[in-house]
C-alpha positions, 0 to 999 in steps of 0.5 A: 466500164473501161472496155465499153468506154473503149469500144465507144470510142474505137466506133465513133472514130471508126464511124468519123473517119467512114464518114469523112472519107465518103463525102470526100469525093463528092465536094473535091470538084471531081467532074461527074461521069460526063466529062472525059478528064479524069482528075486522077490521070495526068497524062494520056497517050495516043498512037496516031497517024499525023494527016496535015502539017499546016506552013505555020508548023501545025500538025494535025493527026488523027487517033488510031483508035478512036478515029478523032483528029487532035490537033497537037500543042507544042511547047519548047520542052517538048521531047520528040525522038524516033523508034526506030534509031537508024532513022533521022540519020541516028539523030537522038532528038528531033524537030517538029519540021522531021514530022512527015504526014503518013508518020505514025505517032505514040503522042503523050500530052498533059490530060488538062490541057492537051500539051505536048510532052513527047513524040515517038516516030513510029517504026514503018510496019 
């Protein structure tokens, strides 16, 4: 009697925790698969070639691989710095205003919003 009192309870907490886990993801507001963010990733990484640099210190670019132009969003803790550690007269840290267009660029930005949080300057190829 005790073994199937066990294995009772050994299934039903089985079957509690399957069904906890299954209709989990269903009300978390995970975004169906018709949007591009993904809930899971934090931020996402584009190598891109920078088109326009607007007077108010606006930079446009325009993804490598997907052939989309971005404009990027700045903020004062983004980090940016060169591949290439002769460039920028060995300068370890640079400003928005050492972005040239032509420049190629790895972009790493906040997925959510689309915050800039580090530029690396491409080597010339």
């Amino acid at each position: 009697m005790k073994k199937v009192l066990l294995m009772f309870a050994a299934t039903s907490l089985l079957a509690s925790t399957l069904a906890l886990a299954s209709g989990s993801s269903g009300s978390s507001g995970v975004p169906s698969g018709g949007s591009s963010v993904d809930p899971y990733k934090v931020t996402e990484t584009m190598k891109c070639v920078v088109t326009e640099i607007k007077p108010d210190g606006t930079v446009m670019v325009r993804d490598s691989k997907k052939e989309t132009s971005h404009i990027l969003s700045f903020s004062h803790s983004t980090k940016l710095s060169a591949q290439d550690k002769k460039a920028f007269g060995g300068r370890k840290e640079l400003e928005i205003a050492d972005l040239q267009v032509g420049q190629h660029l790895k972009v790493v930005q906040r997925q959510a919003n689309g915050e800039v949080l580090r530029i690396r300057v491409l080597k010339k190829t």
